[in-house]
DOPANU-348380 format. One line per 3 residues: their letters; for each residue y, x, z of N, C-alpha, C. Coordinates in steps of 0.1 Angstrom, whole numbers. Each point is the difference from the previous one (the first is absolute). Layout:
residues N
A	Y,X,Z,Y,X,Z,Y,X,Z | ... $
This chain:
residues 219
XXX	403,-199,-1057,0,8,12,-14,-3,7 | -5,-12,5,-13,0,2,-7,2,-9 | -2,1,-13,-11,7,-9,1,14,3 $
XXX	11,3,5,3,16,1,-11,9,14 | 2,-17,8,-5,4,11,-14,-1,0 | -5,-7,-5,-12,-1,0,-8,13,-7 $
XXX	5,5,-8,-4,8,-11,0,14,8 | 7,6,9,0,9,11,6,-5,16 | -13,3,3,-6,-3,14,12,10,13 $
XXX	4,11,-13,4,13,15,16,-7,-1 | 7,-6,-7,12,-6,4,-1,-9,8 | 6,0,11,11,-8,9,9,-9,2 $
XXX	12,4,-13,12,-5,2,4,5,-17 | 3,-12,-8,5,2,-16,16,-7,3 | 4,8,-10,16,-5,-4,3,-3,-13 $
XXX	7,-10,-7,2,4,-10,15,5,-3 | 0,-2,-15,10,9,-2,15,-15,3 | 13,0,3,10,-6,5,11,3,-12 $
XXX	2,-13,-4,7,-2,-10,18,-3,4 | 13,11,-3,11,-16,0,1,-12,-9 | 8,-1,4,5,-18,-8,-2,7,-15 $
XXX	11,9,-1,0,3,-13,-11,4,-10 | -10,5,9,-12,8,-7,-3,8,3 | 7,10,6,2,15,0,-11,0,14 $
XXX	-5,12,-2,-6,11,13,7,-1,12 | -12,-12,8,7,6,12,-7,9,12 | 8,13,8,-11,10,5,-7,-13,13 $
XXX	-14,5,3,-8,-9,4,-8,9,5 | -6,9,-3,-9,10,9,7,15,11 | -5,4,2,9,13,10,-15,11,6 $
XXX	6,11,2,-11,8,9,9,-2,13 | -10,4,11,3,-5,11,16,13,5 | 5,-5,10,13,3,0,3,11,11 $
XXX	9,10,-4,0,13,14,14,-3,1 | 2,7,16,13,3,4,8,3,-12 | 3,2,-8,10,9,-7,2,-14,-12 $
XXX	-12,-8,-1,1,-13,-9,10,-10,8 | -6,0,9,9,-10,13,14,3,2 | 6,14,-3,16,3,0,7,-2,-13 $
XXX	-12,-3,-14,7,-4,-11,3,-15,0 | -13,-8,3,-5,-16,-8,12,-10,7 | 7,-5,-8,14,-11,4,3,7,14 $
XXX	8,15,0,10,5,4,15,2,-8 | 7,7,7,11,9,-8,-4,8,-9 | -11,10,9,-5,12,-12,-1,-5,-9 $
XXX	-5,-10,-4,-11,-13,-12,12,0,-12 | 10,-3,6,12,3,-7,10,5,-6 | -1,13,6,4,15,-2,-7,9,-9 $
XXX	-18,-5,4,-8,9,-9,-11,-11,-8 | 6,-11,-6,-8,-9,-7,-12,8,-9 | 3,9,-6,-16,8,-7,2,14,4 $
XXX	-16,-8,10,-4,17,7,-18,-1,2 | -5,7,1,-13,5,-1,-9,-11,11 | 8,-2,13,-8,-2,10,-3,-15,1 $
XXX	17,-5,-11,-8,-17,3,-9,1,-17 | 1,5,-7,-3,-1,-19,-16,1,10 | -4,9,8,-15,1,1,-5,-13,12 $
XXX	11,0,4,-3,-12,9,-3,-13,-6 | 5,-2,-9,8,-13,-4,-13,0,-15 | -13,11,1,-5,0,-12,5,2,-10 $
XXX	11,6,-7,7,-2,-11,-7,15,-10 | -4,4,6,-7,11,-9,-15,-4,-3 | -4,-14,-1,-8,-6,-4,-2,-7,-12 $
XXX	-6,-6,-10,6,-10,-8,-4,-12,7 | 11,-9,-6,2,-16,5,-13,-10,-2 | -7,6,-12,-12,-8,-10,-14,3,5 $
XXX	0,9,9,-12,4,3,-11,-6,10 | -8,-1,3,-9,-3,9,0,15,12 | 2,-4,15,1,14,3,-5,-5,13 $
XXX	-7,9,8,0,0,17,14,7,3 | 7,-6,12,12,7,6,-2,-7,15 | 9,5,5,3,-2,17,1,-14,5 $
XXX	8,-6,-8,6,-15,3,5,-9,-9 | 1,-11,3,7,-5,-10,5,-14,6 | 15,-4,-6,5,-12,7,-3,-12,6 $
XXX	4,-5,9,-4,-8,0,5,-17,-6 | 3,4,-7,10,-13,-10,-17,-8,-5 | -6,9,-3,-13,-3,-5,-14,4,2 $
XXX	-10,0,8,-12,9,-2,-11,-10,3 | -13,8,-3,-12,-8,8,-6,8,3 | -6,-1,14,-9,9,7,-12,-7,0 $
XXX	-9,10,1,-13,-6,3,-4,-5,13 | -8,-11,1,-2,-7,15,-11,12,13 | -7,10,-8,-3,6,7,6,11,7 $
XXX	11,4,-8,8,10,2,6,-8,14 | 7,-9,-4,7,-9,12,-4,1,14 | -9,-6,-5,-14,-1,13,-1,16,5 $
XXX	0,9,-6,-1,15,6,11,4,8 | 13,-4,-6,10,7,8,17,-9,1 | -9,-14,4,8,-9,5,15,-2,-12 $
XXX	7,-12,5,7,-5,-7,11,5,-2 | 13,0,-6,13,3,1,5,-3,17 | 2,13,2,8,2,14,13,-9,4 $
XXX	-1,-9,5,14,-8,1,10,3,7 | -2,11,3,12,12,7,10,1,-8 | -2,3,-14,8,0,-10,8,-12,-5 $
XXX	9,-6,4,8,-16,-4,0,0,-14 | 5,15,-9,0,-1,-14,2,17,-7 | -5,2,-11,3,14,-6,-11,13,12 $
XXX	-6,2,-11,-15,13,6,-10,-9,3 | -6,-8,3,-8,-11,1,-11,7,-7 | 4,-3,-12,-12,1,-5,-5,17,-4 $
XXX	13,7,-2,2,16,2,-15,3,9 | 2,-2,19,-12,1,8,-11,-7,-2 | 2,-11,-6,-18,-9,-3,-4,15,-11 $
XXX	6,-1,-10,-7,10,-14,-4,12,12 | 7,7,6,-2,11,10,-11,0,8 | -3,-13,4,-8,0,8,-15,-3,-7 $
XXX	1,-5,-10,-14,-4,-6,-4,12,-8 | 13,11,-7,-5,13,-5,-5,8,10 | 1,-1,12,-7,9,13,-12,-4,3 $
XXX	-3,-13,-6,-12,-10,3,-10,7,-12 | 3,7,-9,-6,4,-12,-1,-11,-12 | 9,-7,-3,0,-8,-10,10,6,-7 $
XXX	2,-5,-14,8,4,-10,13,-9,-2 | 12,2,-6,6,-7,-6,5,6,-12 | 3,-16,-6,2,-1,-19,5,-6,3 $
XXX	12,5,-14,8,-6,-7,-2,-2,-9 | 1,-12,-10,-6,-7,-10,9,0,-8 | 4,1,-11,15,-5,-8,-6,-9,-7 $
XXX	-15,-4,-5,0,-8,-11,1,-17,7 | 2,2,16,1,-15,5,20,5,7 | 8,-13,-10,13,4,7,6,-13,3 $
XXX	6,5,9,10,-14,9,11,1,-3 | 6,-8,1,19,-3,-4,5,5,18 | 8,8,2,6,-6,18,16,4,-6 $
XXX	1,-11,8,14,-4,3,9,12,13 | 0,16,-2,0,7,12,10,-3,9 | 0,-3,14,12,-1,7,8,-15,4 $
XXX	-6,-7,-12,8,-10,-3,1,-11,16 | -12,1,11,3,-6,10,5,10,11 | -5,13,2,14,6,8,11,6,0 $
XXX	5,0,-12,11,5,-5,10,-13,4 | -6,-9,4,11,-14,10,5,3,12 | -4,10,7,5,4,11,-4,15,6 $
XXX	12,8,-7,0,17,-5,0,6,15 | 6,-2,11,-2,4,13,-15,1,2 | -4,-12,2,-15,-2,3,-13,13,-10 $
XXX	4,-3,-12,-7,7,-9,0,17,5 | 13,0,0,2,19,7,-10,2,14 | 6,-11,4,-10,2,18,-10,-1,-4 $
XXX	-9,-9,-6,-17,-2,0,-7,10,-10 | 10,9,-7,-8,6,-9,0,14,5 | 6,5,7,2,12,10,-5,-4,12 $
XXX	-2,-8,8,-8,-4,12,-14,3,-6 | -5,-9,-11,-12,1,-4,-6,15,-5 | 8,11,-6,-2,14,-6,0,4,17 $
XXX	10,0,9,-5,10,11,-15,-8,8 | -2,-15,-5,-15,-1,13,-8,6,-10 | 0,2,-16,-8,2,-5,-5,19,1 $
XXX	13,8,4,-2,10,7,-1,0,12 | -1,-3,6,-1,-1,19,-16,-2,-8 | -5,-7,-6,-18,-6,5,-7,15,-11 $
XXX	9,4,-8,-9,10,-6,5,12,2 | 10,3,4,6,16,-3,1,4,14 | 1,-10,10,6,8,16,9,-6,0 $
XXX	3,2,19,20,-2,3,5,13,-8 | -4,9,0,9,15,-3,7,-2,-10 | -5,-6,-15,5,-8,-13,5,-10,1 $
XXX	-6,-7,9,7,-12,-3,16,0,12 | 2,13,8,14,-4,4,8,9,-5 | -4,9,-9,8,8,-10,2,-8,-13 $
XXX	-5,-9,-2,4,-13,-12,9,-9,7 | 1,-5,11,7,-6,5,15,7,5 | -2,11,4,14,13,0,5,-1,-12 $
XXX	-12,1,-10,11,4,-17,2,-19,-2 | -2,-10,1,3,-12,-1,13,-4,3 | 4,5,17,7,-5,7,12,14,-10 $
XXX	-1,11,-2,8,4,-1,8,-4,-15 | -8,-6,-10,4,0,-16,10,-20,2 | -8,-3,7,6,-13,3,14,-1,8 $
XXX	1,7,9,14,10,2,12,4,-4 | -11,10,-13,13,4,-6,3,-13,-11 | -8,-7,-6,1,-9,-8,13,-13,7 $
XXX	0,-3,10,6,-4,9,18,5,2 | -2,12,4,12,6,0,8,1,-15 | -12,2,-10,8,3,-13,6,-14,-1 $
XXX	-9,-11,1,5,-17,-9,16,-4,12 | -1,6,13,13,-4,11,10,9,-6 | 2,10,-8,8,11,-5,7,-8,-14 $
XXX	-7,0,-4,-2,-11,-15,10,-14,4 | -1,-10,3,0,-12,7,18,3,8 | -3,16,8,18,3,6,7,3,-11 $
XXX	1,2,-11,7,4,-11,1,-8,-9 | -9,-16,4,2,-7,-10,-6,2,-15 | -10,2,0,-7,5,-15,-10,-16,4 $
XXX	0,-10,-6,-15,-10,-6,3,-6,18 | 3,-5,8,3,0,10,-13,-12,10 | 1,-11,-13,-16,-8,5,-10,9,-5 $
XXX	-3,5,-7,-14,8,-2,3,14,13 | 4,4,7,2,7,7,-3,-5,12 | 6,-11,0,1,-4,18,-17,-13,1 $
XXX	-4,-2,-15,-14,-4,2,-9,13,7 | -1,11,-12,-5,11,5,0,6,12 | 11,-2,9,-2,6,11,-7,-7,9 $
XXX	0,-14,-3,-6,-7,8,-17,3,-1 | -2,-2,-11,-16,2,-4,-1,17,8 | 7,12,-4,-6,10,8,2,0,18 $
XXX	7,-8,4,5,0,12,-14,-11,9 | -4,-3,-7,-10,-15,2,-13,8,-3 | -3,14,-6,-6,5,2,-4,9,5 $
XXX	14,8,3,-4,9,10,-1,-6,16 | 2,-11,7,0,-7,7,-15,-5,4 | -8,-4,-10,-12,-3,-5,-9,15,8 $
XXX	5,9,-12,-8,14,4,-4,9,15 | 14,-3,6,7,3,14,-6,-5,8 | -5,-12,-2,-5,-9,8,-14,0,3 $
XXX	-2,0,-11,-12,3,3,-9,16,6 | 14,8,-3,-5,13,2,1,-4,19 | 7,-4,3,6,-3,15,-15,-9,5 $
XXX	-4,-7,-8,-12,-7,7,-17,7,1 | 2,10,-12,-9,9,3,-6,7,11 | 20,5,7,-4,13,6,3,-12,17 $
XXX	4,-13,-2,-7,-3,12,-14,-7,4 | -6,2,-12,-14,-1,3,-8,11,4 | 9,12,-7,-10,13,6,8,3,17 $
XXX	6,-6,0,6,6,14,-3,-10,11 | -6,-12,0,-7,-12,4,-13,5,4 | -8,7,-10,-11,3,4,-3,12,4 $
C-alpha cells in the first residue's frame, strides 16, 4: 500500500481488498450513498428486497473484486491516507462515536480533489462485527445516529429528517410486528429480546429528534 502510494502522488486515501476468516470476498469499497441507499442499508427493506439495483451499485457489486479501481470510499476496518491529504482536510470527525467515520473523511478528501483506491492485491483478514455485535441495542443506535449526522453534514435537514421519519417509522413497525409475535407465543425470548433492541431504539431516535428541535427553538 505505501509502494502504491508513493508511485501515484493524486491518491489520498488506499484500501485494500478485506478478507473473511474463511477466505471469501469481503464487500469493502462503496459509491457514496443517496437517500434511497439510506432506506435500504440494515433496514427492513434490506430484507424484503435483499437483491436490488440500488445497494448491488452501492455496495460496488457490479464491479470485479480483483481489480485495481478508483471508487467513492472504502472501509474503515483498513485504509491509509496520505499525510498530506490529512493535513488538507483535517482528521476523522469525532462527532461520529462509530459507523460513516470514515464514509465523510473519504467524502471529504474526494471534495479536496484527491483520489481513492482500492487495492485488492494488498488484503486483510477482518473479523466483521465481531466487537459490536456484543451489544445489538447500542450497534442499531450508533449506526443510524451516525447515517443521519452523516446526512444532516452533507445532504441538508430536508433529507436528513425524511430519513429520520422513514427510520422512526420501519423501527415501529418492526416493533409492533416482534410484540404481535411474542402475544401469540411464537420463539417468545427472541421476541421479547427484539422488542427491546427496537424499543431502545426508537427511544434513542425520539430523543434526539426532541433535542434537535429544542435547540432550534432556543435560538
Amino acid at each position: 500500500m505505501v509502494k502504491y502510494l508513493d508511485g501515484h502522488p493524486e491518491v489520498g486515501v488506499i484500501g485494500p481488498q478485506l478478507l473473511n476468516p474463511d477466505g471469501s470476498v469481503q464487500s469493502s469499497r462503496r459509491r457514496f450513498p443517496t437517500l434511497a441507499t439510506a432506506f435500504l442499508e440494515s433496514t427492513i427493506l434490506q430484507q424484503w428486497i435483499p437483491q436490488n439495483p440500488i445497494l448491488t451499485r452501492y455496495y460496488a457489486l457490479d464491479r470485479p473484486d480483483d481489480a485495481i479501481q478508483t471508487v467513492d470510499w472504502v472501509v474503515g476496518a483498513c485504509l491509509m491516507a496520505r499525510r498530506e491529504a490529512v493535513e488538507q482536510v483535517g482528521w476523522l470527525d469525532e462527532g461520529f462515536f462509530m459507523y460513516s467515520e470514515e464514509l465523510d473523511w473519504c467524502r471529504r478528501i474526494r471534495l479536496a480533489g484527491w483520489q481513492v483506491v482500492y487495492l485488492p492485491v494488498a488484503q486483510v483478514i477482518h473479523h466483521e462485527g465481531k466487537s459490536s455485535e456484543q451489544v445489538i441495542p447500542a450497534r442499531h443506535i450508533r449506526f443510524q445516529r451516525s447515517k443521519l449526522r452523516y446526512f444532516q453534514k452533507h445532504h441538508g435537514p430536508a433529507a436528513t429528517s425524511v430519513l429520520r421519519a422513514f427510520l422512526l417509522a420501519t423501527y415501529g413497525y418492526q416493533l409492533v410486528e416482534e410484540a404481535a409475535k411474542w402475544l401469540v407465543g411464537h420463539k417468545r425470548p427472541l421476541r421479547r429480546e427484539r422488542v427491546s433492541v427496537y424499543w431502545q431504539v426508537l427511544r434513542a431516535l425520539t430523543n434526539d429528534q426532541v433535542g434537535i428541535w429544542s435547540m432550534v427553538i432556543g435560538s
